[in-house]
FIPA-648757 format. One record per residue (C-alpha): x, y, z negated; residue in one letter; residue number from 1. Coordinates in steps of 0.5 Angstrom, whole numbers, plus 500, padded with zeros to 3 digits. Each point is the difference from the previous one (the first is absolute). Last residue first. Layout:
BEGIN
X,Y,Z,A,NUM
...
END
This chain:
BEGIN
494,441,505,X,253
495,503,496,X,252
505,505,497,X,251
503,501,507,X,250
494,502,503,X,249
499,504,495,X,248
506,504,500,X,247
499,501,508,X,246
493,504,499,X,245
504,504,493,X,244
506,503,504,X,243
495,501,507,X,242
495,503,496,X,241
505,504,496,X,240
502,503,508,X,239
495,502,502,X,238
498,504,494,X,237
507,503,500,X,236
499,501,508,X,235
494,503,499,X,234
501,505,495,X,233
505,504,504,X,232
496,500,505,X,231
495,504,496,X,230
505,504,497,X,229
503,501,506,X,228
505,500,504,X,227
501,492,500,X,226
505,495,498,X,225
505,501,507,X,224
506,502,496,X,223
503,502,506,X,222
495,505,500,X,221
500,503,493,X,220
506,502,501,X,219
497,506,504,X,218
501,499,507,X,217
505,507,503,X,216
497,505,505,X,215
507,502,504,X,214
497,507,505,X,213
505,501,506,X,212
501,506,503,X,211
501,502,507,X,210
496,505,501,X,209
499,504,493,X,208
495,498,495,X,207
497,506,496,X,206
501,498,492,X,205
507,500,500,X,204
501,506,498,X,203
496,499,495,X,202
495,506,497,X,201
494,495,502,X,200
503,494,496,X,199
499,504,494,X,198
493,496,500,X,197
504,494,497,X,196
497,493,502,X,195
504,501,507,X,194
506,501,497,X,193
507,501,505,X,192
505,497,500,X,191
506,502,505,X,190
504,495,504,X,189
506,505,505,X,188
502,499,507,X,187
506,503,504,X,186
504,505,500,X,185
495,505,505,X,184
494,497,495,X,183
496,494,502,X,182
495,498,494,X,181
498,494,496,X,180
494,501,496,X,179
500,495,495,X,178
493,499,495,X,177
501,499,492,X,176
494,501,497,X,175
495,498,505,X,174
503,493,499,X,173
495,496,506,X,172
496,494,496,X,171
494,503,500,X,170
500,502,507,X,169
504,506,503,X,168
496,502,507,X,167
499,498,506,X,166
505,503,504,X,165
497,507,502,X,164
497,501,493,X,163
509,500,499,X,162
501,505,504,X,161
494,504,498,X,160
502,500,493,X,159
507,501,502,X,158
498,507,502,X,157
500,501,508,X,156
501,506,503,X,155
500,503,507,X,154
497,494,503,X,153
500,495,505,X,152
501,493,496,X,151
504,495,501,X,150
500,494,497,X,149
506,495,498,X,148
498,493,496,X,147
498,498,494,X,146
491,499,500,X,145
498,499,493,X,144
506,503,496,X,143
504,495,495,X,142
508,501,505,X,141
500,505,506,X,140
497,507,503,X,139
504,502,506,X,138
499,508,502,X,137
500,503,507,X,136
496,507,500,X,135
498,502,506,X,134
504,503,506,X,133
504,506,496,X,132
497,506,502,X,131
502,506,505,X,130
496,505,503,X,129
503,505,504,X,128
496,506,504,X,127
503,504,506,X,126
497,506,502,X,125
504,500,506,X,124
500,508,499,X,123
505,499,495,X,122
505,498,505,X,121
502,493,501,X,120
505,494,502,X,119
507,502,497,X,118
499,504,493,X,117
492,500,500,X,116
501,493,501,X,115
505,499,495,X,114
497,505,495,X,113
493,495,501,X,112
504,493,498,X,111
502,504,494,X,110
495,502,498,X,109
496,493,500,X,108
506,498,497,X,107
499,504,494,X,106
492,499,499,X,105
502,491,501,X,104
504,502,494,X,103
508,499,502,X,102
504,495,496,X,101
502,498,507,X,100
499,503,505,X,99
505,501,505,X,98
499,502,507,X,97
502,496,506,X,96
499,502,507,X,95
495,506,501,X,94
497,498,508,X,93
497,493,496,X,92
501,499,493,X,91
504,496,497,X,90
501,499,492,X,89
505,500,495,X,88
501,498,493,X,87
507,497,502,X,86
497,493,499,X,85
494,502,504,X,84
493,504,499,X,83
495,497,505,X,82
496,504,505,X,81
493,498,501,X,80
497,497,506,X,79
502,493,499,X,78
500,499,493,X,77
492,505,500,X,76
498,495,506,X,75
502,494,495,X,74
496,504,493,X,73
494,500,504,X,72
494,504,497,X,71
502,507,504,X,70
498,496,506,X,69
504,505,506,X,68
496,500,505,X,67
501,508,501,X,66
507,498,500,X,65
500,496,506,X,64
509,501,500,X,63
502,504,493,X,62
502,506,499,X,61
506,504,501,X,60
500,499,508,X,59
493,503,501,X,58
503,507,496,X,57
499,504,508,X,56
493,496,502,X,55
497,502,494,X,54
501,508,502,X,53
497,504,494,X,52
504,496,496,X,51
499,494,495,X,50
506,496,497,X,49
498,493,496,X,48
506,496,496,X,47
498,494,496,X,46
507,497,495,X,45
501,493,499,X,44
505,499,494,X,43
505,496,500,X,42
506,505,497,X,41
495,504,495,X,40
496,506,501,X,39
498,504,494,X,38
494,500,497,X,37
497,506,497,X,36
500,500,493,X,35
493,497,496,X,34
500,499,492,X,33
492,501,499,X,32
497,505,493,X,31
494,495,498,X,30
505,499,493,X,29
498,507,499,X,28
493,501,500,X,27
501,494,495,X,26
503,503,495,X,25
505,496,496,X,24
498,498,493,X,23
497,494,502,X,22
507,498,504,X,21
499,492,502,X,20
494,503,504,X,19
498,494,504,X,18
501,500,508,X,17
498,492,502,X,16
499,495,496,X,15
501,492,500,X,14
506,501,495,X,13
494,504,495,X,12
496,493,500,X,11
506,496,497,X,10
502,494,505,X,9
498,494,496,X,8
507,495,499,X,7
501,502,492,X,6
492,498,499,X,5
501,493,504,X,4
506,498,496,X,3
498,501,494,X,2
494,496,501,X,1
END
């Protein structure tokens, strides 16, 4: 019986943004963490130019553009300008430009200069629009659906990330949960909380491109006596019947 009160998942480990903090002012902890993202090396960037005449930036974008499927994550690959090994990328008619650690809105700026500078005059009315071609993120360990989605948005909270993989199940550590980010020296594990509210004012509380977020089993799991109380129960019960079934028989025999 012992055994089966100490192998329940406590409720309060199954529960999502807790207040832990009650002397803390809860207006305060909604307060969200965002930086803009800065690109990294294997990054995929989407570039768009607009001009009075679009038959003169026609080279910029992409072939069929107007039949682009902005749900699809291959046409993105294959349209969009990746960020090599060197933190460049290679754009037709401007030739290799440098962006990494630059803010979408940074390159953006950069790119309209060089046309300005090169190719355009202010009365082109040039306009250049720059975002990363989806968020690609890799979801793994005690999670409903592991595996790497891409989602097109601007920001996507780790919550989201994970709604979008099947969630967490009972048996999923939400305590302790790994975000393995890229950064230009290599990649780095941070823990981050998700029973605590204070999650929201964490810098890893947005998901990056190319992160990578570690549920772990809680060790109840490999136990493999139950989850609950109820579960728990059962298998003590089913378990005495079986002993006490089996010590008749013997008696009898």
């Amino acid at each position: 019986m012992a055994i089966g009160f100490t192998s329940c998942i406590p409720h309060k480990d199954t529960l999502y943004l807790q207040n832990k903090e009650q002397a803390v002012d809860s207006l305060q902890l909604m307060t969200e963490q965002h930086k803009p993202y800065r690109v990294q090396i294997n990054d995929i960037l989407s570039i768009r130019v607009k001009a009075l005449d679009q038959e003169s930036v026609s080279i910029l974008n992409p072939a069929g553009d107007e039949n682009l499927n902005a749900s699809s994550s291959e046409r993105a690959y294959f349209d969009g300008f990746t960020v090599d090994d060197h933190g460049n990328i290679n754009i037709p008619s401007l030739g290799e430009i440098n962006v990494l650690g630059y803010t979408t809105k940074e390159i953006q700026d950069i790119v309209e200069t060089k046309l300005l500078e090169e190719q355009f005059k202010e009365t082109a009315n040039l306009f250049v629009t720059v975002k990363l071609a989806g968020l690609r993120y890799t979801t793994m360990g005690e999670i409903g659906g592991p595996g790497t989605k891409t989602l097109f948005q601007e920001r996507v909270n780790i919550f989201e990330a994970i709604a979008n993989s099947g969630e967490i199940p009972v048996t999923g550590n939400k305590k302790d949960v790994l975000v393995i980010r890229q950064y230009p020296q290599g990649q780095q594990i941070h823990h981050v909380d998700l029973t605590d509210i204070n999650v929201m004012q964490s810098p890893y509380y947005y998901v990056q491109p190319n992160d990578i977020i570690y549920i772990k089993p809680l060790k109840q799991k490999s136990w493999g006596t139950g989850t609950t109380l109820r579960e728990n129960l059962t298998s003590v019960v089913t378990v005495l019947s079986i002993v006490t079934t089996t010590l008749l028989l013997i008696n009898r025999i």
